[in-house]
C-alpha positions in Angstrom: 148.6 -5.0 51.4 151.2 -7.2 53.7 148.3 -9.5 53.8 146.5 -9.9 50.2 148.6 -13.2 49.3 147.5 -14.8 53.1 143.8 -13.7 52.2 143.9 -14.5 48.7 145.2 -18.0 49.8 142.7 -18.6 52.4 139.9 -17.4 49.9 140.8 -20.2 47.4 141.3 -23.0 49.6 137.7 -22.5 51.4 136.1 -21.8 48.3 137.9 -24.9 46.0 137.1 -27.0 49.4 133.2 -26.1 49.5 132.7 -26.5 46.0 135.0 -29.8 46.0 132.2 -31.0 48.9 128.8 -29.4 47.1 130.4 -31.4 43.8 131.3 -34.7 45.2 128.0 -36.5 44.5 129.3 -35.4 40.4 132.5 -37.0 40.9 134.2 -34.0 40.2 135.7 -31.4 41.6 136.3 -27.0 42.1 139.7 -27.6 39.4 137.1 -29.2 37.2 133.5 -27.8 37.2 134.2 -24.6 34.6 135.5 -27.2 31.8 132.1 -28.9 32.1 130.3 -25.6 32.1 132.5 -23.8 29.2 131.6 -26.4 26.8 127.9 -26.8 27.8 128.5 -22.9 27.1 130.2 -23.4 23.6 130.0 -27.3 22.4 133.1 -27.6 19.8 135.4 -25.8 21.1 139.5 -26.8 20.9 141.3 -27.9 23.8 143.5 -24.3 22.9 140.3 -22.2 22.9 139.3 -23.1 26.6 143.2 -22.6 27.9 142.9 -19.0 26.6 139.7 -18.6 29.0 141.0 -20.3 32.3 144.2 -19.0 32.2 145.8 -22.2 33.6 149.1 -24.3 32.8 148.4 -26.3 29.3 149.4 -29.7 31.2 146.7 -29.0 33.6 143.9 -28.0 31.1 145.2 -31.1 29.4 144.7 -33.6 32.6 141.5 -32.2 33.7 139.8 -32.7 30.3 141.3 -36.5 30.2 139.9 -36.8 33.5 135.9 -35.4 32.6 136.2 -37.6 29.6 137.0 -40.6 31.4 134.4 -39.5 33.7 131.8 -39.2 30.8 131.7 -35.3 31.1 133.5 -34.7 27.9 133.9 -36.0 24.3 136.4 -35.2 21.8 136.2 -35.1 18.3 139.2 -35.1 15.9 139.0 -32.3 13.4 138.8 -33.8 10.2 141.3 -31.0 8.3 143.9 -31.0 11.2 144.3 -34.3 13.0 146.2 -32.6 16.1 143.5 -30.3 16.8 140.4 -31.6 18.6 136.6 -30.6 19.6 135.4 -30.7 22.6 131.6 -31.3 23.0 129.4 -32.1 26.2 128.2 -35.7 26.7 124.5 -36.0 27.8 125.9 -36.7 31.1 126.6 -32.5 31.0 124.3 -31.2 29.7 122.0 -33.2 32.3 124.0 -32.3 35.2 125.1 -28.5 33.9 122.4 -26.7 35.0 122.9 -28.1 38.9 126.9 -27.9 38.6 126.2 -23.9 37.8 123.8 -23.0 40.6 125.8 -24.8 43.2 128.6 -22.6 42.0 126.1 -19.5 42.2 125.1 -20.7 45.7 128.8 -20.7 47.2 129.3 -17.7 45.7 126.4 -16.3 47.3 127.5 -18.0 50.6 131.0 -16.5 50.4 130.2 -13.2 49.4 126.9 -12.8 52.6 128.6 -10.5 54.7 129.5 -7.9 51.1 127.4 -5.0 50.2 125.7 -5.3 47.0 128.1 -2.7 45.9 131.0 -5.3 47.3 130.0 -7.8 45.5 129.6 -5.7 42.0 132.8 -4.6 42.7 135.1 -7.4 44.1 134.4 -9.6 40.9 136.3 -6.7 39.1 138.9 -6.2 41.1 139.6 -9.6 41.4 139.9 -9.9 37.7 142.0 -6.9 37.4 144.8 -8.2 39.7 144.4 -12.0 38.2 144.8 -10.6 34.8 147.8 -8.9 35.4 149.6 -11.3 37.5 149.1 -13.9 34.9 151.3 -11.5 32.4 153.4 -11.3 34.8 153.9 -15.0 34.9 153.8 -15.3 31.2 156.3 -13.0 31.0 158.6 -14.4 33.3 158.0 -18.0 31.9 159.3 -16.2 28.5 162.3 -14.3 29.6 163.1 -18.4 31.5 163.0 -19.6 27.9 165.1 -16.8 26.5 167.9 -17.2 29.3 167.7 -20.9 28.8 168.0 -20.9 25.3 171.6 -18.9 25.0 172.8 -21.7 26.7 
């Protein structure tokens, strides 16, 4: 167990570097991919909808959508009852490139995961999810006992 956050580490930077070099020829990157793939997935969705699903800060959910719609991977559209809140839809430029942005991410997947068992790699997805699930409450619940000690100030 000494080991998990070295391995863990050395997992994400290979990974996030592979995918950053199988996605260069998108202009985009391994931080920026799933946006473009959870709103081919679900076209309308809020910028609030897709932070509950990556489970990442809401300043960097924020960037990386200004930077795909700047890069013509994303369009927003204001709701028309609450001006603060708006849809995200994929451009044509997405939903043409989608379909190659998600098997590259299958391939390195299936390049990473090679030397796993079929039962390894049924079971590390899980596992994964397990510990990235609960760390993240761990976090949120740090971030809101910070606010509570910074607020009897």
């Amino acid at each position: 167990m000494k080991e998990f956050i070295k391995w863990s580490s050395v997992l994400n930077l290979n990974m996030s570097s592979c995918l950053d070099k199988r996605l260069a020829k998108f202009d985009i990157n391994s931080s920026q991919f799933f946006y473009i793939m959870r709103i081919c997935q679900e076209p309308g969705m809020t910028r609030e909808s897709i932070m509950e699903t990556v489970y990442r800060n809401p300043s960097n959910v924020t960037r990386a959508l200004m930077q795909l719609e700047e890069k013509g991977y994303v369009r927003r559209e204001p709701s028309k009852k609450d001006r603060r809140t708006c849809y995200l839809f994929p451009t044509e430029k997405a939903i043409r490139d989608c379909e190659e942005i998600q098997a590259i991410s299958q391939e390195t997947i299936r390049d990473v995961l090679e030397p796993f068992t079929e039962e390894e790699r049924e079971m590390l997805p899980k596992l994964l999810k397990k510990a990235g699930l609960h760390a993240y409450e761990i976090n949120k619940l740090e971030r809101q006992k910070e606010k509570a000690e910074g607020g009897e100030c």
